[in-house]
C-alpha positions as CSV (number, residue, x, y, z in Angstrom):
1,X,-18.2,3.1,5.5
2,X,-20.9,5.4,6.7
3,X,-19.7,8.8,7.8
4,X,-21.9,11.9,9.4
5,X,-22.0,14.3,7.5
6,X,-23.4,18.5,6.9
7,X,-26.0,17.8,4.0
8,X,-26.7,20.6,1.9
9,X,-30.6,20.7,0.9
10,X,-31.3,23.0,-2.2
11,X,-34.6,24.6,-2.0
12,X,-36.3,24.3,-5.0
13,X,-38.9,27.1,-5.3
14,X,-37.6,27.7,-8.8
15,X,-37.1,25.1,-11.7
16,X,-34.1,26.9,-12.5
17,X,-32.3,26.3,-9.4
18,X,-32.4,22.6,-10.3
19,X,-29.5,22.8,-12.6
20,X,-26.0,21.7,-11.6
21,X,-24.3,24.8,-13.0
22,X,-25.6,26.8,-10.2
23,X,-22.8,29.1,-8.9
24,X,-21.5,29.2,-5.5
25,X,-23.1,32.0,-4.7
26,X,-26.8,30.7,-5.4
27,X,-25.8,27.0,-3.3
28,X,-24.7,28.9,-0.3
29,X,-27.8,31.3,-0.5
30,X,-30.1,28.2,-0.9
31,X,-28.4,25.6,1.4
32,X,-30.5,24.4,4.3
33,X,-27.6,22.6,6.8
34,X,-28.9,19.6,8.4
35,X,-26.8,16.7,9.8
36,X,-27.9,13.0,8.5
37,X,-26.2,9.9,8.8
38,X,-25.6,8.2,5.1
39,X,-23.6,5.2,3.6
40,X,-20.6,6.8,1.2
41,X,-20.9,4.8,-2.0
42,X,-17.3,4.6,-3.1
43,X,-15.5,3.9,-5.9
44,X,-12.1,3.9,-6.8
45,X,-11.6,7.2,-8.2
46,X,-14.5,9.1,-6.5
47,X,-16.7,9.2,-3.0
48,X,-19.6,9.1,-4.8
49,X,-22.0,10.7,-3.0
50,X,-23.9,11.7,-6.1
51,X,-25.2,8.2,-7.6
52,X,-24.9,9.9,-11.2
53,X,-20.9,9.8,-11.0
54,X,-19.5,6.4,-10.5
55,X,-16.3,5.2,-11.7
56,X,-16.4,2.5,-14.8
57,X,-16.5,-0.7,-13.3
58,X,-19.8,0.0,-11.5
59,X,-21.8,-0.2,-14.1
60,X,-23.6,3.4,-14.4
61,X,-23.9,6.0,-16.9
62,X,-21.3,8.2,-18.0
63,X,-21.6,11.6,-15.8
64,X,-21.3,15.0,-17.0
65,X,-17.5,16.5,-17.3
66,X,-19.1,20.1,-16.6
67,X,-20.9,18.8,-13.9
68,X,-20.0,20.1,-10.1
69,X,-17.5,17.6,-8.9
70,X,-17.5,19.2,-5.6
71,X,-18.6,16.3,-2.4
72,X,-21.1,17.2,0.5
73,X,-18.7,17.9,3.3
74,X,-18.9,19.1,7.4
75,X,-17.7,22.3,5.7
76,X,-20.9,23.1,4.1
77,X,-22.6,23.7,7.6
78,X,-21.3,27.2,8.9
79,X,-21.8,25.4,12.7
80,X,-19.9,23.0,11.7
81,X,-17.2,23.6,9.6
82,X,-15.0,25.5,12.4
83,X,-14.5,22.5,14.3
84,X,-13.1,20.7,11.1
85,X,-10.7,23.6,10.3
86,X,-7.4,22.6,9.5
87,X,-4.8,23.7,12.1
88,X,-2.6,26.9,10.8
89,X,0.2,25.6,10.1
90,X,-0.9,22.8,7.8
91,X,1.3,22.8,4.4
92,X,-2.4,23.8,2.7
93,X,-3.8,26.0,4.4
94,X,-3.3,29.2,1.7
95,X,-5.8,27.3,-0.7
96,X,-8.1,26.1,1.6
97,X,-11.5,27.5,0.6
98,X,-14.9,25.4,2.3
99,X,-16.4,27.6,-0.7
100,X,-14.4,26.4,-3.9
101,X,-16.1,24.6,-6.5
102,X,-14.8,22.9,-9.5
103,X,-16.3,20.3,-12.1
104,X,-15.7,16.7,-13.1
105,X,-13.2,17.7,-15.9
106,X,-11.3,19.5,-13.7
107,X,-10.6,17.0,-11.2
108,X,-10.1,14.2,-13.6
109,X,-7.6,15.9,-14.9
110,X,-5.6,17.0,-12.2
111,X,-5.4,13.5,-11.2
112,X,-3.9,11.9,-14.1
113,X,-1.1,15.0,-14.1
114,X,-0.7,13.4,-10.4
115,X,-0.6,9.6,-11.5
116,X,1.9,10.6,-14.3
117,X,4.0,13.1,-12.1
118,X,3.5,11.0,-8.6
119,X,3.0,7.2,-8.9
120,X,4.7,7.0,-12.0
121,X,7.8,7.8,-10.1
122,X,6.4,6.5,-6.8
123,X,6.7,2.8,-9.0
124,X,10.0,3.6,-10.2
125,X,11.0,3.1,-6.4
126,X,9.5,0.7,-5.1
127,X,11.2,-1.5,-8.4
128,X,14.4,-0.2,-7.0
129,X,13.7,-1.5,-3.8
130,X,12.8,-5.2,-5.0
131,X,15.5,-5.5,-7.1
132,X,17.9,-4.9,-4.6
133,X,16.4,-6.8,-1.7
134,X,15.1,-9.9,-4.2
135,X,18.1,-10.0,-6.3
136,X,19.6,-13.2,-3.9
137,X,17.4,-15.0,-5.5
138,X,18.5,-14.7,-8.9
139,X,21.8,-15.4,-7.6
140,X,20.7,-18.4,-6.1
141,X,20.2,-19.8,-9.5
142,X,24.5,-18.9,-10.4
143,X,25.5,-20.5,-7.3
144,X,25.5,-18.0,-4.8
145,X,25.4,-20.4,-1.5
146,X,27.8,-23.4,-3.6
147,X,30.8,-19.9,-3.8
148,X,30.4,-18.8,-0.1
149,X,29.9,-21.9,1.4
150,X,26.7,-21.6,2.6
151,X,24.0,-24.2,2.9
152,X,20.0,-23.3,2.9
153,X,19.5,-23.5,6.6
154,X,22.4,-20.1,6.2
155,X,19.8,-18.5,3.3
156,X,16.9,-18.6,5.4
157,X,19.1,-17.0,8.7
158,X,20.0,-14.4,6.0
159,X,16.4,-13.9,4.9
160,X,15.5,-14.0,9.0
161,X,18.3,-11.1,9.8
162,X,16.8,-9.0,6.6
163,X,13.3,-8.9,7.9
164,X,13.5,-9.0,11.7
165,X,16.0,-5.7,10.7
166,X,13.4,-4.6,8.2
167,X,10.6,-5.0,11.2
168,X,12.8,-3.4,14.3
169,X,13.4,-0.5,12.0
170,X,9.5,0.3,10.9
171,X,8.9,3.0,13.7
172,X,12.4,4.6,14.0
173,X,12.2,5.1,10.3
174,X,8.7,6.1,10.7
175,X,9.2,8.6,13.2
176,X,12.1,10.1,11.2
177,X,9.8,10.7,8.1
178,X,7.2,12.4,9.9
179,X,10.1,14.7,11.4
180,X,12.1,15.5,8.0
181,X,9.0,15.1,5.7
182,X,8.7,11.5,3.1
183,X,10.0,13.8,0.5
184,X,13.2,14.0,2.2
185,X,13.4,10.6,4.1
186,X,12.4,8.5,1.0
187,X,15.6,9.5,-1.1
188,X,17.8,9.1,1.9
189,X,16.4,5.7,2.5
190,X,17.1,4.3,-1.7
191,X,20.8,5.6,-1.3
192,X,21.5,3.8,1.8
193,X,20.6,0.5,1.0
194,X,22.2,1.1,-2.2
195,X,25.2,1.3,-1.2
196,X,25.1,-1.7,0.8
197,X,23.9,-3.7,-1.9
198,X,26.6,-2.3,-3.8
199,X,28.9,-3.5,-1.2
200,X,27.9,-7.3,-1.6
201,X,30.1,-7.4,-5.0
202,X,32.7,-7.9,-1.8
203,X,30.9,-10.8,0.1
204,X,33.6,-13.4,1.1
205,X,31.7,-15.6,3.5
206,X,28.9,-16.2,6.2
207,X,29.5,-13.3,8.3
208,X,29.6,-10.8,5.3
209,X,26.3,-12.2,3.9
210,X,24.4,-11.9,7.3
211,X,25.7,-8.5,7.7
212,X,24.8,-7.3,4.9
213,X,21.4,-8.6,4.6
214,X,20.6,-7.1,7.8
215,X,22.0,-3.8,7.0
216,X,19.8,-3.6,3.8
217,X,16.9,-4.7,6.4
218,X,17.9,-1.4,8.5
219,X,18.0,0.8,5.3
220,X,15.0,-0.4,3.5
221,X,12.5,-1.0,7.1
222,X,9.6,1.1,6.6
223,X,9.8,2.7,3.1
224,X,6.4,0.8,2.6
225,X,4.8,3.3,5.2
226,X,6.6,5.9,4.3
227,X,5.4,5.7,0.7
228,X,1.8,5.2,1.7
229,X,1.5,8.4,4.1
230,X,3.1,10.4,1.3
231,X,0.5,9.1,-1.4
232,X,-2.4,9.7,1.0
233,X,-1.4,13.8,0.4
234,X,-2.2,13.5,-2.8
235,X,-5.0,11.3,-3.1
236,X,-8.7,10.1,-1.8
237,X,-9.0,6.8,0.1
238,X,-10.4,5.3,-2.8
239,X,-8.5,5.9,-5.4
240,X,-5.3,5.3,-3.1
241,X,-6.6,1.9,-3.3
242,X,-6.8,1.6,-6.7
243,X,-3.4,3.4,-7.2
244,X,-1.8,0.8,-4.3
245,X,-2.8,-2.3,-6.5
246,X,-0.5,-0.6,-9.4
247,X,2.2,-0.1,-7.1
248,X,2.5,-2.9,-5.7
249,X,1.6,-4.5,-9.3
250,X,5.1,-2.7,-10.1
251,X,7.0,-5.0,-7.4
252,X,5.9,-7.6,-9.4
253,X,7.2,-6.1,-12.5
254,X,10.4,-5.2,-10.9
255,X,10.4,-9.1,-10.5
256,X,10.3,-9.4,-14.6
257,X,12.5,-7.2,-14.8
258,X,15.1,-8.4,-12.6
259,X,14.8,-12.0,-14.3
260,X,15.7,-10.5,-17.7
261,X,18.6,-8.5,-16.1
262,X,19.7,-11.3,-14.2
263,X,19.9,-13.1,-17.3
264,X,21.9,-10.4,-19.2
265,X,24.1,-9.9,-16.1
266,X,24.9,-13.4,-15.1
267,X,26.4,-14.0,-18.9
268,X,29.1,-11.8,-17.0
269,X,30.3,-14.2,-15.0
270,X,34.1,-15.2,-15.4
271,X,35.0,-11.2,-15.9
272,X,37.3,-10.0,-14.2
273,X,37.6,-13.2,-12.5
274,X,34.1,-12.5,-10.9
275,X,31.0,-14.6,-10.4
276,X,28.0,-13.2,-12.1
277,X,26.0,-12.7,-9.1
278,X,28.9,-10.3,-7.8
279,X,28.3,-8.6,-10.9
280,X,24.7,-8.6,-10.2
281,X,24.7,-6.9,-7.1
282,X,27.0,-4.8,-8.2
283,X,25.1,-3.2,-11.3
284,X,21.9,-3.4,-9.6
285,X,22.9,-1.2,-6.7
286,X,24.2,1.9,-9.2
287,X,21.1,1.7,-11.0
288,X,18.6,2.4,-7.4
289,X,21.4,4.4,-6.5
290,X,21.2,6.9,-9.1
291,X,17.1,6.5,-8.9
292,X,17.7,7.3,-5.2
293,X,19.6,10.5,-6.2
294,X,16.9,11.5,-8.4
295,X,14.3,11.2,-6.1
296,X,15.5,14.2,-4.4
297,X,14.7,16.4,-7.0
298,X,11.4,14.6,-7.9
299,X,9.7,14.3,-5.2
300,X,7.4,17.3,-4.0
301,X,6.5,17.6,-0.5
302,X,3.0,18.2,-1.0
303,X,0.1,19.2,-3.9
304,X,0.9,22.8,-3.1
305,X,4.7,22.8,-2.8
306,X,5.9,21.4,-6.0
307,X,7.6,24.7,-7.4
308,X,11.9,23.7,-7.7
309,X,14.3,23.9,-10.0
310,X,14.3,20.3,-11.4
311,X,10.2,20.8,-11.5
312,X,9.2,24.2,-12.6
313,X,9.9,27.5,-10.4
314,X,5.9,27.9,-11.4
315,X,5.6,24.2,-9.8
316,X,3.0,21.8,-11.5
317,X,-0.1,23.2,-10.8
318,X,-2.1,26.8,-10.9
319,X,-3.7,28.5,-8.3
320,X,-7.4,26.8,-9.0
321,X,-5.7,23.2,-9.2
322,X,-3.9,23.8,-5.9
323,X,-7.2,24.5,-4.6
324,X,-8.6,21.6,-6.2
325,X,-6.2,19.6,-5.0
326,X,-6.6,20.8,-1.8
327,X,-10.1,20.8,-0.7
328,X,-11.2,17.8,-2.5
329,X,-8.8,15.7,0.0
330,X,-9.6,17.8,3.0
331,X,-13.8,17.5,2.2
332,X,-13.2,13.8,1.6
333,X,-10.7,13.3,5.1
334,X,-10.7,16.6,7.5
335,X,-8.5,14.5,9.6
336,X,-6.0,14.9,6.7
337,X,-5.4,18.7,8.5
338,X,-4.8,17.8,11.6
339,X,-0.9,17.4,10.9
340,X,1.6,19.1,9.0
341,X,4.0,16.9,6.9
342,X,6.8,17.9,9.0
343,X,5.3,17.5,12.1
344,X,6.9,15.2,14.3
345,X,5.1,12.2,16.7
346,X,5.6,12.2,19.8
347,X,5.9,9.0,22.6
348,X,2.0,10.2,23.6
349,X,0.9,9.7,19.8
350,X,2.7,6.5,19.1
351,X,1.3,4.8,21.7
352,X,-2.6,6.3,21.2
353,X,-1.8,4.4,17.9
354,X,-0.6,1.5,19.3
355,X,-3.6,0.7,21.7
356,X,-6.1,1.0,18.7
357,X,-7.2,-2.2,19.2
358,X,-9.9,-1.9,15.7
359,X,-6.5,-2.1,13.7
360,X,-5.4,-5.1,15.4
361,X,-7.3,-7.3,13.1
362,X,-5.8,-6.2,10.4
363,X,-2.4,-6.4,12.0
364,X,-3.1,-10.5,12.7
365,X,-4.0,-10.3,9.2
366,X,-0.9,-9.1,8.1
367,X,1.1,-11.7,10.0
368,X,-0.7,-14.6,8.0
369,X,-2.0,-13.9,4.6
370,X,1.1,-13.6,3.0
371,X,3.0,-16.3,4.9
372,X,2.5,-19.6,2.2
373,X,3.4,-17.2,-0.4
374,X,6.5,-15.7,0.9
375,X,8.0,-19.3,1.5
376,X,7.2,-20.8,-2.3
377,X,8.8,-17.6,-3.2
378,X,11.8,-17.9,-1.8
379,X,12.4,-21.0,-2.6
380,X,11.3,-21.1,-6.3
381,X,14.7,-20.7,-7.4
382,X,16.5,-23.5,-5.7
383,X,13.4,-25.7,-6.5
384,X,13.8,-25.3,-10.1
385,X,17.3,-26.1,-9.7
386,X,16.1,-29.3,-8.0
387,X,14.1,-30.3,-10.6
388,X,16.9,-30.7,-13.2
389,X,16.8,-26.7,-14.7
390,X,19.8,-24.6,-15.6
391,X,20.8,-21.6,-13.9
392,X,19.4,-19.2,-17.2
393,X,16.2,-21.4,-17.6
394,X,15.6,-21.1,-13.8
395,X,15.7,-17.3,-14.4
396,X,13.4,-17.0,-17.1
397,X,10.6,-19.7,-15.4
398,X,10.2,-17.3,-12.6
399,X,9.4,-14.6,-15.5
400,X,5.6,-16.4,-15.8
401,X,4.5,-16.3,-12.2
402,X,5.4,-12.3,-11.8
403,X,3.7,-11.5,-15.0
404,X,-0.1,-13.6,-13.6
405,X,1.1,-11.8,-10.2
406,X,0.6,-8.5,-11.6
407,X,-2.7,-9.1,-13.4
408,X,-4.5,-10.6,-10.5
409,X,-3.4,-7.9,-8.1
410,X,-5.0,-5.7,-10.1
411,X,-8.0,-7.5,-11.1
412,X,-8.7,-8.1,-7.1
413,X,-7.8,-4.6,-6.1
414,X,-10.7,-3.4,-8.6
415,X,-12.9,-5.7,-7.5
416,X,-12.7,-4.9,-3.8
417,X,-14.0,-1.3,-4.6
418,X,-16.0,-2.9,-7.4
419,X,-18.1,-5.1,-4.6
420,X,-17.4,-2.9,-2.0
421,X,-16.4,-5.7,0.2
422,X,-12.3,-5.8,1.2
423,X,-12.8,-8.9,3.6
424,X,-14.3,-10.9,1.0
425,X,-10.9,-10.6,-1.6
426,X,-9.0,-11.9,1.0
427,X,-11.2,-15.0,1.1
428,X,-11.2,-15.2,-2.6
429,X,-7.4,-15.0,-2.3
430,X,-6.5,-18.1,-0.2
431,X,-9.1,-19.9,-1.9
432,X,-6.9,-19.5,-5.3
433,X,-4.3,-21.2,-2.8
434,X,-6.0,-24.0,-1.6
435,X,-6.3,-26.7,-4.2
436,X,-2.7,-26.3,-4.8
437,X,-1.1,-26.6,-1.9
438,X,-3.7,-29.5,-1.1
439,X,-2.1,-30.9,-4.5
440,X,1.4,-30.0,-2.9
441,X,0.6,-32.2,-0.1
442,X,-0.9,-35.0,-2.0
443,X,1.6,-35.7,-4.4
444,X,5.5,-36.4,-4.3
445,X,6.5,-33.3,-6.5
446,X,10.2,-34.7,-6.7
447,X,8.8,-38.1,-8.6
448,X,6.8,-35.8,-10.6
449,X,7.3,-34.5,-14.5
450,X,9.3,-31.5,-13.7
451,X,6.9,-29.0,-16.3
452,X,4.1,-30.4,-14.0
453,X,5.6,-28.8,-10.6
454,X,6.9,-25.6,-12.5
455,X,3.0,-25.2,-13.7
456,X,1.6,-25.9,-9.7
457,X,4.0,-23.4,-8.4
458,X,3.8,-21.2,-11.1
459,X,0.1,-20.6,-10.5
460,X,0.3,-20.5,-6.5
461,X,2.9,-18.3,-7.1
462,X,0.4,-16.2,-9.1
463,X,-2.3,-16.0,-6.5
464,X,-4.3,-12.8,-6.7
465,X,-2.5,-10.1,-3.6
466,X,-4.3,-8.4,-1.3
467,X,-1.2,-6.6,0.1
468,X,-2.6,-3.2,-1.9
469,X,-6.6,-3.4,-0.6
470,X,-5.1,-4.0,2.6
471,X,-3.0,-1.2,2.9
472,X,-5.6,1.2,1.8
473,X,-8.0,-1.0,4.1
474,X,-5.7,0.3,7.6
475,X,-5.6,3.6,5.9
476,X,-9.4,3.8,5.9
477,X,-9.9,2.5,9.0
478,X,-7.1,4.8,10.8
479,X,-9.0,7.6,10.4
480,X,-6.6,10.6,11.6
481,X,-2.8,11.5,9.7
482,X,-1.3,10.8,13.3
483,X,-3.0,7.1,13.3
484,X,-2.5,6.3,9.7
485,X,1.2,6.8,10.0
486,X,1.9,4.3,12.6
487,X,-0.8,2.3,11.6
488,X,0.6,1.8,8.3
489,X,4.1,1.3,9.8
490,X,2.4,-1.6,12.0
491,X,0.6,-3.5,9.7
492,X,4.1,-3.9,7.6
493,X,5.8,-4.6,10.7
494,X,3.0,-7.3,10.7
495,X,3.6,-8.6,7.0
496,X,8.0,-8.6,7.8
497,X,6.8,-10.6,10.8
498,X,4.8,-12.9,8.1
499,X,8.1,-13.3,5.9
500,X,10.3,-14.2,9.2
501,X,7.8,-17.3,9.6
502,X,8.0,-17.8,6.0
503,X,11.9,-17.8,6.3
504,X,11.4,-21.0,8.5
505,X,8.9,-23.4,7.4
506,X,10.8,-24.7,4.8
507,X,14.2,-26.7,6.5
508,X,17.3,-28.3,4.5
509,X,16.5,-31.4,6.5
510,X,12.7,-31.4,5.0
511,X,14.0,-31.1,1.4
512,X,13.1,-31.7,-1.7
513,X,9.7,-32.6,-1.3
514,X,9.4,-30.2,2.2
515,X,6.5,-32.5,3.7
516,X,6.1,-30.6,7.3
517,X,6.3,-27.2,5.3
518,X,3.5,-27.4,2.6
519,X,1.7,-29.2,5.9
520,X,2.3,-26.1,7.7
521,X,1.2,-24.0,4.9
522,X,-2.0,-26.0,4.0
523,X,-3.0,-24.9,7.5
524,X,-2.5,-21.5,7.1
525,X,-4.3,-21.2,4.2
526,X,-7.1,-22.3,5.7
527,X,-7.0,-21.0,8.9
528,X,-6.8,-17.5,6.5
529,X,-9.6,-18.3,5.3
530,X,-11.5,-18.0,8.5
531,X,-9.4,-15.2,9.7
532,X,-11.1,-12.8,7.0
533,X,-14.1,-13.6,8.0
534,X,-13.9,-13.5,11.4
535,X,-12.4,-9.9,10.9
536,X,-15.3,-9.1,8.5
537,X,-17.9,-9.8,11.3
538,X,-15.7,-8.1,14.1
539,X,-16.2,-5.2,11.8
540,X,-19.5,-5.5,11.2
541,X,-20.6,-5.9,15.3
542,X,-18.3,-2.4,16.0
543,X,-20.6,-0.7,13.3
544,X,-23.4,-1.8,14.5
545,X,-22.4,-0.8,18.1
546,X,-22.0,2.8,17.2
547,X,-25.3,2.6,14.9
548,X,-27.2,1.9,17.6
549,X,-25.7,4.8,19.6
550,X,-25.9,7.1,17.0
551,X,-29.9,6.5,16.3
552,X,-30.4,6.7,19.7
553,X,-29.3,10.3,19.9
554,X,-31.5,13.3,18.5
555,X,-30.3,15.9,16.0
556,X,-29.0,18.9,18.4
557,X,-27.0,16.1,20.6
558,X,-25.4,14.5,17.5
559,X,-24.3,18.1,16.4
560,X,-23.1,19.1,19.8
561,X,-21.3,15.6,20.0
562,X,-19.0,16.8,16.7
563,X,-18.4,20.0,18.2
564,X,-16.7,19.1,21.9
565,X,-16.4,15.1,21.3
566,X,-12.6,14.3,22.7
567,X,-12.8,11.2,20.8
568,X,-10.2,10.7,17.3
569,X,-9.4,8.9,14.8
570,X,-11.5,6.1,14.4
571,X,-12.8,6.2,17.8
572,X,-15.3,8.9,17.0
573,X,-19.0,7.8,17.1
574,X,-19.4,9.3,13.6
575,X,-17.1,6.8,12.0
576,X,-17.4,3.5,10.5
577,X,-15.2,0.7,9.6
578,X,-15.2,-0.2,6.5
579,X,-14.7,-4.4,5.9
């Protein structure tokens, strides 16, 4: 992604000068402001403007810890820097300082006080979200659909109802957190759906098990994009990336996690004179209930309001990190200042965001990458009970697949900043998928050995996500807080879409061997496959577009273009996509 930028040009009439411990002072003195136009190098943990500090997995030398961490920014050219002013009333406006300077050592260290104080806790919710909306299938396995007299055709309704719910309620939801703040809508959003899930101890029949998975749908609908706008206070694009891939990574272990609970909980059944899946929804729900509660008192609204009660009437940070904290996002993204985090969007904003057509690739996107996935996933369960395994054997076989999940989520996620290509992973991804849903297709997996099918689907199942890179790929590309909110909330309205489809390739009538769906799904795959690249090159043409304006233009018009341009967001001629 190449962005225009004020350059500050040391003069070096003095050997002296050369050194990176020059004070502020002596920069601004010796700066000569001129605006160029230069790729960002990026990694995940730094915009590495300076080709000396580079994260680990790009192969470079270690940088100096003392060295002046501080990025090249618009706010290094006094013409400039007014126009990129935050507005007044942003929540960080008191420790914004175009002036500060801070070193490597500093920086690094303020961000792991943020991974252990923010995602830490940020991955403790999104684990109480998956158990409660994934624990049906764990009770598939104590026969949930046998006790209410439900057949599979009623499961995928009930998966249907969840996500269209989920979907519908992506803007409302999104709207509400940008009025109340994330740190107040987040915790509201975990005790709601709690309670419902609670409430399915009761389930009696059909009715009661649509309801109820539609109401969680409602509560839970975009916590995703919720999450990710709260995140991108804290953090750089790149290293929300990075950070992303280990939340989502935490999903996955939520996944393990419910397995072995499931497993503890099940043995339950029979008390009371309960099934063990009522038992299982039951002590699910308290536990993200009471994580729901504690959110409240853990979750700050923003890098420089973190002084409470529960965290520290002093907050977590001094003076000099709040400033850190604050400039190196604002430097990185000035867009970041044009909202406050309780500013509410209006019908004017929402739809500016909705007619960014750039996004819409990666909305399309959305809607099919995850698609074959989501439907082996749901029905892993009731396959394994197909094949001949018992309801605590089923449990601990889906164990495997979540554990290779997590790994190659990871891996991928690093190596999209690694190669600097985001399109590409999501190529490699459906390429992991298709030799085994050919072999799906090829083979009659209900007259094969039963370990055989549990290893095919255990590795598809396993395929390496792109969920996180994508995510931080719409965040990129948004370009303004306003965008990037909506946009977020979009593209997992796009993915909900992705798991209604999902709900419905697999049909009772098609089962056990599902012919029409794994033929619907070897489709997908590959028509994935030239999705990526198709958005890759559309990305690639847009760039070049604006490149070609851009070069065209001399220096004075390019600065008077940043100083009364209209255009935002991603539609300024300075920005480019990144693919």
């Amino acid at each position: 992604m190449s962005l225009v930028i004020a350059r500050s040009r040391i003069i070096k009439n003095d050997p002296s000068e050369e050194s990176s411990t020059l004070k502020t002072s002596d920069i601004e003195k010796k700066a000569v402001i001129s605006v160029t136009q230069s790729p960002v190098q990026v990694g995940a943990d730094d915009t590495a403007v300076d080709s000396n500090r580079r994260s680990w997995f790009r192969r470079s030398k270690a940088c100096d810890p003392n060295a002046i961490a501080t990025q090249p920014s618009v706010y290094d050219d006094p013409e400039l820097a007014e126009e990129y002013r935050p507005r007044p009333d942003w929540e960080g406006i008191h420790r914004f300082d175009p002036a500060a300077r801070w070193t490597w050592a500093e920086e690094n260290k303020i961000v792991k006080k943020l991974d252990t104080r923010i995602i830490v806790w940020a991955c403790v919710m999104i684990t109480a979200l998956e158990l409660d909306r994934s624990n049906i299938q764990q009770a598939n396995a104590d026969n949930f659909l046998t006790d209410l007299h439900l057949n599979r055709d009623d499961y995928n309704l009930g998966n249907t109802l969840y996500r269209l719910c989920y979907l519908l309620s992506e803007i409302p939801t999104q709207i509400i957190c940008k009025k109340i703040g994330a740190d107040r809508w987040l915790p509201i959003q975990m005790i709601s759906w709690s309670i419902v899930a609670v409430c399915q101890f009761w389930l009696t029949n059909r009715e009661s098990f649509l309801i109820c998975r539609a109401l969680i749908g409602i509560m839970s609908g975009g916590f995703t994009p919720a999450i990710i706008l709260y995140l991108s206070y804290f953090y750089k694009h790149h290293e929300l990336s990075i950070r992303l891939g280990y939340w989502y990574a935490a999903s996955s272990l939520a996944d393990i996690l419910a397995g072995f609970l499931a497993f503890g909980i099940l043995h339950l059944g029979g008390r009371a004179g309960q099934a063990g899946w009522r038992w299982l929804f039951l002590i699910e729900g308290l536990i993200t209930l009471t994580l729901g509660f504690l959110s409240f008192i853990l979750l700050p609204p923003s890098p420089t309001q973190t002084a409470h009660w529960a965290r520290g009437k002093q907050g977590w940070f001094t003076v000099k990190e709040e400033t850190i904290l604050v400039n190196r996002i604002i430097r990185e993204d000035p867009s970041k200042g044009s909202m406050h985090n309780r500013q509410p969007l209006t019908a004017k904003l929402l739809w500016m965001s909705f007619k960014d057509y750039d996004l819409w690739p990666l909305y399309i996107i959305g809607v099919m990458f995850l698609t074959p996935w989501t439907t082996v996933s749901q029905y892993f369960t009731l396959q394994m009970k197909d094949f001949g395994f018992s309801t605590f054997n089923t449990i601990l076989l889906a164990i495997p697949y979540n554990v290779l999940n997590i790994v190659t989520r990871i891996l991928i996620t690093y190596a999209g900043e690694m190669f600097g290509s985001l399109a590409w992973m999501g190529v490699l991804a459906q390429i992991w998928c298709l030799p085994l849903i050919i072999y799906m297709n090829a083979v009659d997996l209900s007259q094969t050995n039963k370990w055989i099918v549990w290893t095919v689907l255990t590795l598809f199942q396993g395929f390496p996500n792109t969920h996180a890179l994508q995510a931080g790929w719409v965040s990129r590309n948004s370009n303004s807080v306003r965008t990037r909110a909506i946009a977020a909330a979009m593209y997992n309205m796009a993915v909900q879409l992705s798991a209604i489809i999902a709900s419905n390739i697999y049909q009772n009538g098609d089962a056990p061997r599902y012919v029409i769906g794994n033929r619907v799904l070897l489709g997908i795959v590959s028509a994935n496959i030239v999705l990526y690249l198709a958005t890759k090159g559309y990305y690639m043409l847009r760039n070049h577009q604006r490149d070609r304006k851009w070069n065209a233009m001399t220096e004075d018009q390019r600065v008077d273009y940043i100083a009364t341009t209209q255009d935002e967001g991603n539609q300024r001629m300075d920005f480019r996509f990144a693919h």
